[in-house]
VOBA-1610 file (N, C-alpha, C; in pm, whole numbers, padded with zeros to 5 digits, always signed):
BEGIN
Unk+00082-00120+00000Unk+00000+00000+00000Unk+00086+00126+00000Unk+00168+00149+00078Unk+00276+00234+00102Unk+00318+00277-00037Unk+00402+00186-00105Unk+00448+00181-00243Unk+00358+00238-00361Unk+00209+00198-00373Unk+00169+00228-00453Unk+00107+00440-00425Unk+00139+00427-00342Unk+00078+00571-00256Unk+00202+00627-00305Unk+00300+00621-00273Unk+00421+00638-00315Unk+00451+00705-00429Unk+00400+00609-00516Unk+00405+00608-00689Unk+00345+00704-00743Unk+00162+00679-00677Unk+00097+00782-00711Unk+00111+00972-00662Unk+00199+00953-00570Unk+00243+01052-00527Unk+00354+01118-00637Unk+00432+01034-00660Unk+00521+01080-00760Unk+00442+01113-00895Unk+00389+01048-00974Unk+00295+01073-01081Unk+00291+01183-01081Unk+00200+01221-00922Unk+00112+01379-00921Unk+00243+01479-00908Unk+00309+01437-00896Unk+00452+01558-00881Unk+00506+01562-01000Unk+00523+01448-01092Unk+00548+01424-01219Unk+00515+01526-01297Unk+00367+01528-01297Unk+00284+01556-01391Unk+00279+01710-01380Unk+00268+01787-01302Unk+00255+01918-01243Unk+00426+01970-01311Unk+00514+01905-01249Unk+00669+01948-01257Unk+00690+01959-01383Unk+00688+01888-01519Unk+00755+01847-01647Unk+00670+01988-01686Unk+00518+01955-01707Unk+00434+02064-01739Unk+00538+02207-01768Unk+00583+02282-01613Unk+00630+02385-01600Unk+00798+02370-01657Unk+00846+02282-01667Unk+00976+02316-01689Unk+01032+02204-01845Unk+00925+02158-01942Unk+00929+02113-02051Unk+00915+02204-02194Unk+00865+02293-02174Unk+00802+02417-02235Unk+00888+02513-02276Unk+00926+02534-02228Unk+01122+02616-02239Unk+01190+02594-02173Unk+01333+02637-02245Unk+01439+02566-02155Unk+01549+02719-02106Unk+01630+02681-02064Unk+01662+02783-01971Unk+01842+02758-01974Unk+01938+02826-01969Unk+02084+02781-02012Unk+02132+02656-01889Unk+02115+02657-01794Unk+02100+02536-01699Unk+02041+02412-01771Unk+01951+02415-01781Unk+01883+02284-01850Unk+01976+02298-01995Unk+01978+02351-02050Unk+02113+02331-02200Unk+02215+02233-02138Unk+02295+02307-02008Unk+02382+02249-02012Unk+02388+02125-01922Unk+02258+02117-01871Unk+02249+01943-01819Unk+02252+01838-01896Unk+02242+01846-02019Unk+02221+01730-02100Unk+02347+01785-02215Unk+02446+01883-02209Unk+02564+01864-02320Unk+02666+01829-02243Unk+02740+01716-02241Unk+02851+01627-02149Unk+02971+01736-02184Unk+02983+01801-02320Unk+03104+01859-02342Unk+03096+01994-02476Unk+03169+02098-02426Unk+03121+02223-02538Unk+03214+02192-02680Unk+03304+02080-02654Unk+03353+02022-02793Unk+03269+01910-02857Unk+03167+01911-02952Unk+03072+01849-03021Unk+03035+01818-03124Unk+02998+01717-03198Unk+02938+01682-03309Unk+02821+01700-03340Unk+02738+01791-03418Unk+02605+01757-03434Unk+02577+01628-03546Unk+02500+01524-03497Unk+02489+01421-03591Unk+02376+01482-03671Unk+02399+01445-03815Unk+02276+01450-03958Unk+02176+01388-03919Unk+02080+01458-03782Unk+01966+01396-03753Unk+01830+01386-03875Unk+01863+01476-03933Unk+01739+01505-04098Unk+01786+01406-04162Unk+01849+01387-04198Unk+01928+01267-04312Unk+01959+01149-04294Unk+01933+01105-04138Unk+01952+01040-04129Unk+01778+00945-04081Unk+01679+00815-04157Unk+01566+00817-04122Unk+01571+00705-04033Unk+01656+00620-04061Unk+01630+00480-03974Unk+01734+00474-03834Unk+01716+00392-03758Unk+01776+00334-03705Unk+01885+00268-03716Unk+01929+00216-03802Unk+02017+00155-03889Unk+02146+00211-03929Unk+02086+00375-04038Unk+02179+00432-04065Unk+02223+00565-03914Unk+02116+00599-03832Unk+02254+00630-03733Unk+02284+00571-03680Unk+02306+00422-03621Unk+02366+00381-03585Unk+02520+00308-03660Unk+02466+00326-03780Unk+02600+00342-03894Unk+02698+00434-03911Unk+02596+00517-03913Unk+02678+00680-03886Unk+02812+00700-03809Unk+02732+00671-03656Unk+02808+00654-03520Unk+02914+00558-03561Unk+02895+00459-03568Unk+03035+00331-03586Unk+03069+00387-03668Unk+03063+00479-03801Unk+03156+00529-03894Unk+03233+00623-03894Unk+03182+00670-03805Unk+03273+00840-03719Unk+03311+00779-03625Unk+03330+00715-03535Unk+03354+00723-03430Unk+03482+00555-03410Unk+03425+00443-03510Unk+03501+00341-03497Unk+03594+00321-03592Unk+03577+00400-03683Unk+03652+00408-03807Unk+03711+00490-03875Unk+03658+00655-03884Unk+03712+00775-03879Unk+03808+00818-03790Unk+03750+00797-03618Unk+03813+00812-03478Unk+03812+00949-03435Unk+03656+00971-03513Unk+03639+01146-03467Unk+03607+01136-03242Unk+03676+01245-03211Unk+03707+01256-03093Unk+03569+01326-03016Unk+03500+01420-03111Unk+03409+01537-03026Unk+03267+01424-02976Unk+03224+01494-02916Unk+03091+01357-02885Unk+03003+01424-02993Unk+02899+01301-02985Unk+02794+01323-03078Unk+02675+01375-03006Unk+02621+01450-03073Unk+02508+01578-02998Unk+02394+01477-03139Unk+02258+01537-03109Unk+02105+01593-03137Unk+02069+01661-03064Unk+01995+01755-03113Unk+01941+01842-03115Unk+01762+01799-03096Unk+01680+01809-02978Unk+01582+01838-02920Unk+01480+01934-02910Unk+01367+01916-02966Unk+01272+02034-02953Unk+01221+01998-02817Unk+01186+02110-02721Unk+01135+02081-02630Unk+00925+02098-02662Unk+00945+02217-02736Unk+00809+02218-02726Unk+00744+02150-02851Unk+00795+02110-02978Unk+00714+01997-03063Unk+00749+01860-03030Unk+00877+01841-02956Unk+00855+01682-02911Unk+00927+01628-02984Unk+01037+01677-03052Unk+01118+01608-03136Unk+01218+01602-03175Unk+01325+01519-03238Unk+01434+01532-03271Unk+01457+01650-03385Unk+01537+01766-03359Unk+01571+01899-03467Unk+01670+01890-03516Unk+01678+01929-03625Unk+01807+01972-03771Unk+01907+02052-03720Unk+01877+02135-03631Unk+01949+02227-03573Unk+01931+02302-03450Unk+02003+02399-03397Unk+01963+02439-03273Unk+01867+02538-03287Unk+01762+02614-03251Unk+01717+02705-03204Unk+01654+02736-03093Unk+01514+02839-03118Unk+01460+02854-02977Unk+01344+02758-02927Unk+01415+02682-02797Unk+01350+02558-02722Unk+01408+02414-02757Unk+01547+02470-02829Unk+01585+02327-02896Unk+01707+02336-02779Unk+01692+02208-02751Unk+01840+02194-02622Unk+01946+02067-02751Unk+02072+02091-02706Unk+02155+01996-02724Unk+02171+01868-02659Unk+02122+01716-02692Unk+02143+01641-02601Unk+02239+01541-02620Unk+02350+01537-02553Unk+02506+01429-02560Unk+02402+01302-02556Unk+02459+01242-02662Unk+02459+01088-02649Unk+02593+01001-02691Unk+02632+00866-02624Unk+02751+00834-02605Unk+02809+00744-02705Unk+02921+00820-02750Unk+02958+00717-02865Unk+02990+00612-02919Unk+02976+00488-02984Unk+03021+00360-02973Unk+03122+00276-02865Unk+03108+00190-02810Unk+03230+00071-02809Unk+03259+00013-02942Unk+03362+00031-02929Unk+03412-00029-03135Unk+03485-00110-03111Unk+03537-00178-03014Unk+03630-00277-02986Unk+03661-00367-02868Unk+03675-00489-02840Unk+03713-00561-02674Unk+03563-00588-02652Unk+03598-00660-02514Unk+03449-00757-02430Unk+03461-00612-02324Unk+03353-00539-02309Unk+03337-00467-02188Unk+03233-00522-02100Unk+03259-00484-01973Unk+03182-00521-01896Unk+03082-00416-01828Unk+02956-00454-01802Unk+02840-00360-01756Unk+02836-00366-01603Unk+02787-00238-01487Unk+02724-00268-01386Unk+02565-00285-01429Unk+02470-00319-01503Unk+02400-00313-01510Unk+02296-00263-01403Unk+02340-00252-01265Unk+02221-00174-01196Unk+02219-00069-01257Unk+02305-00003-01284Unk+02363+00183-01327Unk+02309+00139-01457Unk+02225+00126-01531Unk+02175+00092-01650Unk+02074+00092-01647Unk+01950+00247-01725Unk+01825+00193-01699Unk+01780+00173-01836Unk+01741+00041-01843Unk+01693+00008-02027Unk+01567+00012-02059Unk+01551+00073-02167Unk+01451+00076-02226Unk+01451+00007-02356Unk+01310-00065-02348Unk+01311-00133-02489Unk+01231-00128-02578Unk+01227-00124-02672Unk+01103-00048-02803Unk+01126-00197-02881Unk+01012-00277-02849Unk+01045-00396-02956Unk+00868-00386-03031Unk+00877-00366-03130Unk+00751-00348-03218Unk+00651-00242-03159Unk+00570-00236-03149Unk+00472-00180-03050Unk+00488-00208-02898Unk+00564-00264-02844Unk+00577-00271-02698Unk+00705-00173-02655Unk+00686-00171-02532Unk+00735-00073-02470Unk+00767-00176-02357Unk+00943-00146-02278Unk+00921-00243-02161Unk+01088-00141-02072Unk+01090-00158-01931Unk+01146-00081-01912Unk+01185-00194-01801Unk+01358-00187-01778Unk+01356-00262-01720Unk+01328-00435-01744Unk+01287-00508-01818Unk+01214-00602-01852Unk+01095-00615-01840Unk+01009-00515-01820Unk+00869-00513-01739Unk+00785-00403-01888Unk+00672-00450-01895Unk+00603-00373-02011Unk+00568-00257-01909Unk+00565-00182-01999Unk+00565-00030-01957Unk+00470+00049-02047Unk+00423+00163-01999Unk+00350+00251-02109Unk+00497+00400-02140Unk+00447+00467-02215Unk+00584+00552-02245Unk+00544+00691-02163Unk+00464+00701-02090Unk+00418+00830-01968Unk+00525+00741-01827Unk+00544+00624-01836Unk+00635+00583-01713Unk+00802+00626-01728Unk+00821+00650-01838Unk+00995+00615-01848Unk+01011+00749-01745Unk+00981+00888-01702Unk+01003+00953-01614Unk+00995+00935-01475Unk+00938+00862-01449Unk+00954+00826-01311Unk+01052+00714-01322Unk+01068+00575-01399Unk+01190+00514-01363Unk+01300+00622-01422Unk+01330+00700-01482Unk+01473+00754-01487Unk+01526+00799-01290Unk+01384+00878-01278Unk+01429+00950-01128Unk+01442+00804-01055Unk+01373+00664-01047Unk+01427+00603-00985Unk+01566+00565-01005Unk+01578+00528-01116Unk+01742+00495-01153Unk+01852+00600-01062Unk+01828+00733-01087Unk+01944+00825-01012Unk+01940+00823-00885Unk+01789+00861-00831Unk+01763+00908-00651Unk+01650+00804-00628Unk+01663+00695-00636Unk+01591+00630-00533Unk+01696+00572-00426Unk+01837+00593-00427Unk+01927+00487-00354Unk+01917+00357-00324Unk+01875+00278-00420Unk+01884+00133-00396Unk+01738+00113-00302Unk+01668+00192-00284Unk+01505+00179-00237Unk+01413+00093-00225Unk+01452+00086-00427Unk+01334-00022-00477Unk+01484-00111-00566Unk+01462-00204-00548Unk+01443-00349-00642Unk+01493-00306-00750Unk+01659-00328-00805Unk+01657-00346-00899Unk+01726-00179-00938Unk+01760-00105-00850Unk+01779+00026-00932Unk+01918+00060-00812Unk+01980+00165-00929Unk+02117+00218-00830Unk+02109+00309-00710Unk+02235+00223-00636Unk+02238+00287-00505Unk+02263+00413-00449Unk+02366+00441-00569Unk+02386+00626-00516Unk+02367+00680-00674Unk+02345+00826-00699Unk+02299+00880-00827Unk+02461+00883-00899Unk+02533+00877-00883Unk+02669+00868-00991Unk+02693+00728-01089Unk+02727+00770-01166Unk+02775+00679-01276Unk+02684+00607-01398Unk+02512+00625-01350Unk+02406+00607-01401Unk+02432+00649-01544Unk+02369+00555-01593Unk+02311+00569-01777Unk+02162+00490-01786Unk+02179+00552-01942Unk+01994+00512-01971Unk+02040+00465-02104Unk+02007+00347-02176Unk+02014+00282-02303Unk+01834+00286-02339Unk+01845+00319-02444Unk+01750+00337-02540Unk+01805+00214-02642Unk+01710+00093-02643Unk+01712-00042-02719Unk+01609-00070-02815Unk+01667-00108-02993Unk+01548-00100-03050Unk+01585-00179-03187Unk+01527-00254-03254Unk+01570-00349-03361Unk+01645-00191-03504Unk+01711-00258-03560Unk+01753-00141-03667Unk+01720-00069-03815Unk+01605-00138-03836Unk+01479-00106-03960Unk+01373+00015-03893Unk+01393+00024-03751Unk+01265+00098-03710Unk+01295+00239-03772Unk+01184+00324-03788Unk+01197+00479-03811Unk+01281+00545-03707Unk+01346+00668-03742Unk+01410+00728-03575Unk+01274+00800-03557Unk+01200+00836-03633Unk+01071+00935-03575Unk+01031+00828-03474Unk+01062+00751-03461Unk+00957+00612-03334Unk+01050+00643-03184Unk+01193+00731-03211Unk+01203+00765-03109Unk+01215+00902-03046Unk+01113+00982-03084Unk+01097+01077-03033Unk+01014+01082-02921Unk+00901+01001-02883Unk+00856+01039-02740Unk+00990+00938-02669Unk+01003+00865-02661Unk+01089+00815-02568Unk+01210+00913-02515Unk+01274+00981-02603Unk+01391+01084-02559Unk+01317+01191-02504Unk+01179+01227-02565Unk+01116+01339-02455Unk+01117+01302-02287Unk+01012+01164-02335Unk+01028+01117-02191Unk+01166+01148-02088Unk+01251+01101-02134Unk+01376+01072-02074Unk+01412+01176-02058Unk+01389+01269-02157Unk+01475+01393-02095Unk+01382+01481-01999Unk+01213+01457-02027Unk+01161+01509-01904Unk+01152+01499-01742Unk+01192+01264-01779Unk+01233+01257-01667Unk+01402+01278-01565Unk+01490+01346-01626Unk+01586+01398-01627Unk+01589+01568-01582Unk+01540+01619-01617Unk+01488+01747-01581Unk+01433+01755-01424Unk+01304+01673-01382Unk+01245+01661-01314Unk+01375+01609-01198Unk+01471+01498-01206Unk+01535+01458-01138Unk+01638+01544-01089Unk+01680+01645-01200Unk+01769+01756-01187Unk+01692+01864-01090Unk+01529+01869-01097Unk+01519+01970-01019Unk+01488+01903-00897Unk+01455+01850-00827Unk+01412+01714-00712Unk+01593+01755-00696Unk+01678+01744-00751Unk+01831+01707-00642Unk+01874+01874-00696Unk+01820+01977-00750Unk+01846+02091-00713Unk+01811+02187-00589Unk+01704+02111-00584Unk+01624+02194-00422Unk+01637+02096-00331Unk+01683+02017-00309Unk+01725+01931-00197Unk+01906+01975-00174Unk+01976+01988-00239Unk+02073+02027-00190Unk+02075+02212-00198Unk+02039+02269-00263Unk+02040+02423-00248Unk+01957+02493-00238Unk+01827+02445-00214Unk+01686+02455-00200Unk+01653+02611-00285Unk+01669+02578-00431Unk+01668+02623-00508Unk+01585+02603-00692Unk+01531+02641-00792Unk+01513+02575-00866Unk+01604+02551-00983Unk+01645+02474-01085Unk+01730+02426-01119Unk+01789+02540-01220Unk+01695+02627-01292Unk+01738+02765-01381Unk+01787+02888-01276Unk+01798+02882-01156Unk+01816+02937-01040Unk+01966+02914-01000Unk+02035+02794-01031Unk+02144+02747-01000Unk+02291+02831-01045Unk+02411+02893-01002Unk+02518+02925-00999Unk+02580+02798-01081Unk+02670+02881-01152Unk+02738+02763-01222Unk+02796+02697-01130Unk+02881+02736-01028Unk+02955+02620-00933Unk+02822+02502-00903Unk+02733+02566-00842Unk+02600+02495-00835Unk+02597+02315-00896Unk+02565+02405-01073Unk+02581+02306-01185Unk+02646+02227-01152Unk+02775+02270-01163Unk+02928+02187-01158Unk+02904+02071-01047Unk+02860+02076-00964Unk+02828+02015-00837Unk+02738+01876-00841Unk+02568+02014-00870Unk+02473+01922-00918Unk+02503+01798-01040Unk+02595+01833-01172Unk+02619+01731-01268Unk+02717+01658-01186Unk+02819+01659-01132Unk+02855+01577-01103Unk+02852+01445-01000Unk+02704+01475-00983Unk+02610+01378-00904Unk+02537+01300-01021Unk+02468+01348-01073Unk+02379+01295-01170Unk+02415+01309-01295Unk+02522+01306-01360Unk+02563+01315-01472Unk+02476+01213-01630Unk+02447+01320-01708Unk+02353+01263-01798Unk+02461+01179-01900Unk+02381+01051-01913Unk+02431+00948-02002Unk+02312+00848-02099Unk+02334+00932-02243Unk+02219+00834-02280Unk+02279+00735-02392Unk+02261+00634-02431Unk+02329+00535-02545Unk+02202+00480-02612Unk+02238+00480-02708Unk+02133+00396-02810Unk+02260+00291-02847Unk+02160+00143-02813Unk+02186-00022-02867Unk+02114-00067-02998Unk+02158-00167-02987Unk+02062-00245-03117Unk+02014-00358-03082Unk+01935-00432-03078Unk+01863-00527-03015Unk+01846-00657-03180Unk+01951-00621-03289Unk+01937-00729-03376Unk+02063-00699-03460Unk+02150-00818-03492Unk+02271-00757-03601Unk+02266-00665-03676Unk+02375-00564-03693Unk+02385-00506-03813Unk+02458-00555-03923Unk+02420-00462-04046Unk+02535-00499-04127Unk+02674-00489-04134Unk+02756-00575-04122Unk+02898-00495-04140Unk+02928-00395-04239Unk+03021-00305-04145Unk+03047-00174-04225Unk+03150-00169-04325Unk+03184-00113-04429Unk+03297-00145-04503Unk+03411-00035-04454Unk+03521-00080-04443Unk+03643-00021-04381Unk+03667+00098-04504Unk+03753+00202-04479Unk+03748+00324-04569Unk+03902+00273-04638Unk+03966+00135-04598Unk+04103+00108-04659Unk+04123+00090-04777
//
């Protein structure tokens, strides 16, 4: 009973919070989600499938050995992936290939999301796509609470998982989600430590706040690709 009171408690804070701070963005929120001011914008227009950016990426990054990270570009208020920056469009870092070796995962610090046809599942658990904001804030600040999620907010990432024929337009609510529930988590650990709101924050602030909750998002593939041809 507790738990579900809980939940629904969060929802109603959810829902109220994103509202006010999804709508525009503010140079704080810019720079919560750009890992670094040396950047790539990836050919989000040109690029339609799944497939080819994730081709893209292994081709810059595993084979070229371009260094800057790879950015998109975010509308906050149409909900979608943009061509370019303007007003309400934030920059959002996403992380560039492993191109080589067996790495190993903490997988608690991993919150997955999976887009397999029409389903939605988070965690391994079917999900609707109004939830991925509340598990992100669990992933960072629940401290090991609930079942299954990390113990302190550092080192956390979020994988976005999805076969490689799909449209990228199929992932535009999901990165809203994520980045709304990211926002929301940024402001929840902005007024708990400086009892402040998060566009309110001093850059030392920032500096502080990111390095608690540092944003990490990766897109996987959930089915082979094609091999790429070497540029030799």
């Amino acid at each position: 009973m507790k738990k579900s009171l809980r939940s629904a408690f969060l929802f109603f804070v959810l829902a109220i919070t994103l509202g006010a701070c999804t709508s525009n963005s503010c140079p704080n929120q810019d720079q919560l989600f750009l890992a670094s001011d040396d950047y790539k914008p990836v050919p989000a227009d040109s690029l339609k499938t799944y497939r080819s950016f994730i081709n893209y990426l292994e081709q810059s990054y595993c084979i070229e050995n371009e260094t800057k990270l790879p950015v998109i570009f975010f509308d906050l208020k149409k909900r979608l992936i943009a061509p370019a920056p303007g007003k309400n469009i934030i920059p959002v870092s996403i992380e560039p290939p492993l191109c080589e070796g067996d790495f190993k995962f903490e997988f608690d610090k991993i919150l997955e999301i999976v887009l397999d046809g029409n389903n939605l599942s988070i965690e391994g658990k079917r999900m609707s796509v109004d939830s991925i904001p509340q598990y992100v804030y669990y992933q960072y600040l629940s401290f090991g609470l609930i079942k299954g999620f990390s113990r302190k907010p550092q080192g956390n990432g979020i994988w976005i998982i999805s076969e490689l024929d799909r449209p990228m337009s199929d992932f535009n609510p999901l990165i809203d989600k994520v980045i709304s529930g990211y926002l929301f988590t940024a402001e929840r650990l902005g007024e708990s430590l400086f009892d402040k709101k998060l566009c309110e924050l001093s850059q030392k602030e920032m500096h502080h706040l990111q390095s608690l909750i540092r944003f990490h998002l990766s897109f996987k593939f959930s089915d082979e690709p094609k091999p790429l041809l070497s540029n030799d």
